[in-house]
C-alpha positions as semicolon CSV with decimal commas, in nm:
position;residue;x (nm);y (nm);z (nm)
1;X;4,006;3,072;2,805
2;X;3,706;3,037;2,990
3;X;3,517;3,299;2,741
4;X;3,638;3,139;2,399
5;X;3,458;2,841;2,584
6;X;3,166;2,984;2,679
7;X;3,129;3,154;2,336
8;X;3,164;2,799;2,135
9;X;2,921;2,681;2,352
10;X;2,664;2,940;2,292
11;X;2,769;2,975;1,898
12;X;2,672;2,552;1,919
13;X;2,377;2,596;2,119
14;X;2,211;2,850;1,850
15;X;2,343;2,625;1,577
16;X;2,172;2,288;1,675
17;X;1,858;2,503;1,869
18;X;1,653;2,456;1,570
19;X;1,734;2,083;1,463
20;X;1,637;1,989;1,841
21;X;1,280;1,928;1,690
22;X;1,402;1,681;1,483
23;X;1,520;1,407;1,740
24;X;1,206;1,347;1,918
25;X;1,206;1,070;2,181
26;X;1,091;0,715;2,001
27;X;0,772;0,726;2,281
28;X;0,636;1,061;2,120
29;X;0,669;0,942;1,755
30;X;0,487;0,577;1,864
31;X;0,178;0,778;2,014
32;X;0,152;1,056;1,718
33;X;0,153;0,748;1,490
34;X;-0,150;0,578;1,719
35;X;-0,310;0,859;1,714
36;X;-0,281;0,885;1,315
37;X;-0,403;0,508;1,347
38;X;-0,702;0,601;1,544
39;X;-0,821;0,879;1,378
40;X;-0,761;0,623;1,027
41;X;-0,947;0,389;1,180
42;X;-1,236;0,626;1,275
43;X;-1,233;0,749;0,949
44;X;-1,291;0,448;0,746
45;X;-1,569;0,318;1,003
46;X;-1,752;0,660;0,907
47;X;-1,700;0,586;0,512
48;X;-1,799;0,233;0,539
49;X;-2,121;0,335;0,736
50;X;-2,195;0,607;0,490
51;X;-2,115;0,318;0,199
52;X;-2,419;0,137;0,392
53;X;-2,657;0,378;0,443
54;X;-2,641;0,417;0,048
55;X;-2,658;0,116;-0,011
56;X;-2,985;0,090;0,192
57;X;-3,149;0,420;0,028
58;X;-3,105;0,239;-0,315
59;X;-3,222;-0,071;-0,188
60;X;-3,557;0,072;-0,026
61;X;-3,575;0,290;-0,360
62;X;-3,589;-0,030;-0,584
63;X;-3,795;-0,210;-0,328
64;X;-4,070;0,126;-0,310
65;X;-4,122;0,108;-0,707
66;X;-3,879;0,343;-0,909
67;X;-3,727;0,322;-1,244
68;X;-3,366;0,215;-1,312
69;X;-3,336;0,566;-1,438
70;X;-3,430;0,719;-1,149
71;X;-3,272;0,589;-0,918
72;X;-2,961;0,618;-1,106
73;X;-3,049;0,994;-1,046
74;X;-3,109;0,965;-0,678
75;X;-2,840;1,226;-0,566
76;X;-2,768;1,402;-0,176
77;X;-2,551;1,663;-0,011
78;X;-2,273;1,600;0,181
79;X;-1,997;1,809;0,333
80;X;-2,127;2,082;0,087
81;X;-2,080;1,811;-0,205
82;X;-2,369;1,706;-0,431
83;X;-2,322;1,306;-0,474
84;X;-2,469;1,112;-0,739
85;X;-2,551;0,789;-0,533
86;X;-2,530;0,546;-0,794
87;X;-2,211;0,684;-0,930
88;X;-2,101;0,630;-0,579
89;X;-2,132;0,335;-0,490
90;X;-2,008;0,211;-0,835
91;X;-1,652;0,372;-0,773
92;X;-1,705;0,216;-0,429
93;X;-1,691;-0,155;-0,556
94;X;-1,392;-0,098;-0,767
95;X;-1,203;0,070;-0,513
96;X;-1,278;-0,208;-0,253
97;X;-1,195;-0,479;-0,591
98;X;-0,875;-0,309;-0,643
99;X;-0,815;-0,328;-0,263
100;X;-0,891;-0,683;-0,271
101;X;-0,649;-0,775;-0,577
102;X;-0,342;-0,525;-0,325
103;X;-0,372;-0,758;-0,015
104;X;-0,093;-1,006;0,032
105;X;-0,218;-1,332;-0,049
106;X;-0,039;-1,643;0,182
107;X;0,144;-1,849;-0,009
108;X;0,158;-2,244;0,092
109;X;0,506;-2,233;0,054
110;X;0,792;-2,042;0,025
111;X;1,136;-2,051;-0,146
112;X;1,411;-2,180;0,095
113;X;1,778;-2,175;0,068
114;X;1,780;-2,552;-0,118
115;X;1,513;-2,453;-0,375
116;X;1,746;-2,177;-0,468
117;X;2,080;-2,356;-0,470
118;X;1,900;-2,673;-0,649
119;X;1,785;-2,390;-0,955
120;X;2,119;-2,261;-0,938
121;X;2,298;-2,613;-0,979
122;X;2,009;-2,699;-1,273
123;X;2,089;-2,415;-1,495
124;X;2,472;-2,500;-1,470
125;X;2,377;-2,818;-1,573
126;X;2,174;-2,687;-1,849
127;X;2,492;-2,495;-1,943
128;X;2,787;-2,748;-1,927
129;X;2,530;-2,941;-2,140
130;X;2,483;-2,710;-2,419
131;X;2,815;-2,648;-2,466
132;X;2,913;-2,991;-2,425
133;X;2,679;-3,056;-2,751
134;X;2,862;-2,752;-2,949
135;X;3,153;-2,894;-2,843
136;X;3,069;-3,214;-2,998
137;X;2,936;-3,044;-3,288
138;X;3,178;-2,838;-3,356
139;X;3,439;-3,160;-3,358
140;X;3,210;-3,406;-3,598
141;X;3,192;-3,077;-3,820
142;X;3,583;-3,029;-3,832
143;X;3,665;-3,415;-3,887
């Protein structure tokens, strides 16, 4: 008796061995996903301050006397990646637009429970009205 238990309990403990990474304590998931957060947030402040230093080499090209054309060609190496400035900075300002137009906008009010029920009540009344003038028609027609 005491084997046939023993050997369940080993036969379980090989079964469920490998899903025991799946239930991780809530604490551990919280910090992996602050952790995700920081190194987000550390992310974008690099981007943004690589968006500005652009931004400044095509201002102080303008300002020191070059051609739209070249400065449109103004290009520099990054991460092993050859980056057309201009180019850059134009993608830039629609991906930050297209940000702008994702953001949840406030409304001054909502919908409650009333304004519902009152649109509900209107449209019934709406109804019962258009069939009350069929039914009207319909009995001047037959007369």
């Amino acid at each position: 008796m005491k084997q046939s238990i023993l050997t369940l309990t080993l036969m379980l403990s090989f079964v469920l061995a490998p899903c025991a990474g799946l239930f991780e304590p809530a604490s551990v998931r919280a910090q992996a996903m602050e952790e995700l957060d920081e190194k987000e947030l550390e992310a974008r402040k690099e981007h943004d301050k690589f968006v500005k230093e652009m931004q400044t080499l095509l201002k102080a090209a303008q300002d020191s006397g070059f051609s739209q054309e070249d400065i449109r060609d103004i290009t520099i190496t990054r991460k092993g990646k050859t980056i057309v400035v201009w180019e850059f900075l134009e993608q830039e300002k629609l991906r930050r637009e297209k940000e702008e137009r994702r953001r949840f906008v406030p409304r001054d009010r909502y919908l409650s429970v009333r304004d519902i029920s009152q649109e509900i009540q209107s449209q019934e009344t709406r109804k019962l009205d258009a069939l009350r003038q069929k039914m009207i028609f319909v009995g001047a027609e037959e007369q």
